[in-house]
ZAROBA-837089 format. One line per 8 residues: number of its first residue (from 1); their letters; for each residue x, y, z of C-alpha. Coordinates in Angstrom, 1 decimal, decimal comma, padded with zeros to 4 digits. Last residue first. Layout:
BEGIN
NUM = a = X:Y:Z | ...
This chain:
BEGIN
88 = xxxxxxxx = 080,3:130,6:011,8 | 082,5:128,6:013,4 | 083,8:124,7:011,6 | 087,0:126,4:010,0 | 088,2:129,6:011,2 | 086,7:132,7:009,5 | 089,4:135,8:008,7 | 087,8:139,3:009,4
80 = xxxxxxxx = 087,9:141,5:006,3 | 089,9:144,0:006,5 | 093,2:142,9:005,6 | 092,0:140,9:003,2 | 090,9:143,7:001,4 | 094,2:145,9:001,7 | 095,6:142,8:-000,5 | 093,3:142,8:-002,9
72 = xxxxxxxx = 093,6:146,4:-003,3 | 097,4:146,3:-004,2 | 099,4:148,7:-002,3 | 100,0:152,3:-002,8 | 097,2:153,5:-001,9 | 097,0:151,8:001,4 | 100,3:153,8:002,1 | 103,4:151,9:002,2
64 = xxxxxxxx = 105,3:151,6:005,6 | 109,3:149,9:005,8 | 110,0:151,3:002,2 | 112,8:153,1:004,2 | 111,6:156,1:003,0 | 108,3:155,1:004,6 | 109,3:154,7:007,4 | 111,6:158,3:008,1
56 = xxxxxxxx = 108,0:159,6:006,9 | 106,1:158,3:009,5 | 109,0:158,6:012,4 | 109,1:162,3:011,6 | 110,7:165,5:009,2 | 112,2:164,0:006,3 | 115,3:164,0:004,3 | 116,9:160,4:004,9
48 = xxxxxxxx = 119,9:161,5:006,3 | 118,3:164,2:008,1 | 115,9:161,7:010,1 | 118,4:159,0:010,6 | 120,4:162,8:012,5 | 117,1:163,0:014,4 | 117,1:159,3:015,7 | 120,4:159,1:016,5
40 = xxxxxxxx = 119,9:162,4:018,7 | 117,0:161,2:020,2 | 118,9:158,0:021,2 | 121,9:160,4:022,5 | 119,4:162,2:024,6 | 117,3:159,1:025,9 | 120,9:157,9:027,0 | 122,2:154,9:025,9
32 = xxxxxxxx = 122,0:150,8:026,5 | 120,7:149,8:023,2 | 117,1:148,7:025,2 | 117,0:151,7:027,3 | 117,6:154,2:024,8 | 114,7:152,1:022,3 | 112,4:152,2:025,7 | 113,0:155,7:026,3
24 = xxxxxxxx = 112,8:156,5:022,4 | 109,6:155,0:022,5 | 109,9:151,6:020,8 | 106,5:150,6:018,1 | 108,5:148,0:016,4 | 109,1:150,6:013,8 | 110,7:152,5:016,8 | 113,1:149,8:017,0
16 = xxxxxxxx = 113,5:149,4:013,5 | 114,5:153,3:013,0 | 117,2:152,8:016,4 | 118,8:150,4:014,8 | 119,1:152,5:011,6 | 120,9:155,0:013,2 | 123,1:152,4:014,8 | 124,2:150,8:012,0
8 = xxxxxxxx = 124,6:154,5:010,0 | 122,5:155,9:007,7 | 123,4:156,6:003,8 | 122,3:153,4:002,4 | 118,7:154,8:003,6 | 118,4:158,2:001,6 | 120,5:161,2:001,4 | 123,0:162,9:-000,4
């Protein structure tokens, strides 16, 4: 069975981390393990969850939605540069 109520605390400690934009030596260093060991966590989230890389492993956690998939409005104001009262 897999999917995200499947992974364990620290598998899934070490998916936010690299959410947050972690490398695995920064996400080992920060939990206090090896880069191995936080490699390993990382590839056994990735079974869990049936995919193949960080991407994917995000987006089955409904953590990353593809533009697509999102409202348009939203993806607009995304783009267009905000204006700050009184500058032009």
């Amino acid at each position: 069975m897999t999917g995200p109520a499947n992974l364990t605390p620290r598998e899934r400690e070490v998916l936010v981390l690299r959410a947050h934009g972690l490398t695995l030596a920064e996400v080992a260093d920060r939990l206090g393990s090896s880069l191995s060991t936080a490699s390993a966590q990382e590839h056994s989230a990735f079974l869990r969850l049936g995919v193949d890389c960080l991407v994917d492993a995000l987006r089955a956690m409904g953590w990353l939605t593809p533009p697509e998939l999102r409202p348009a409005d939203e993806i607009q104001r995304e783009a267009t540069p905000q204006r700050t009262a009184g500058k032009v």
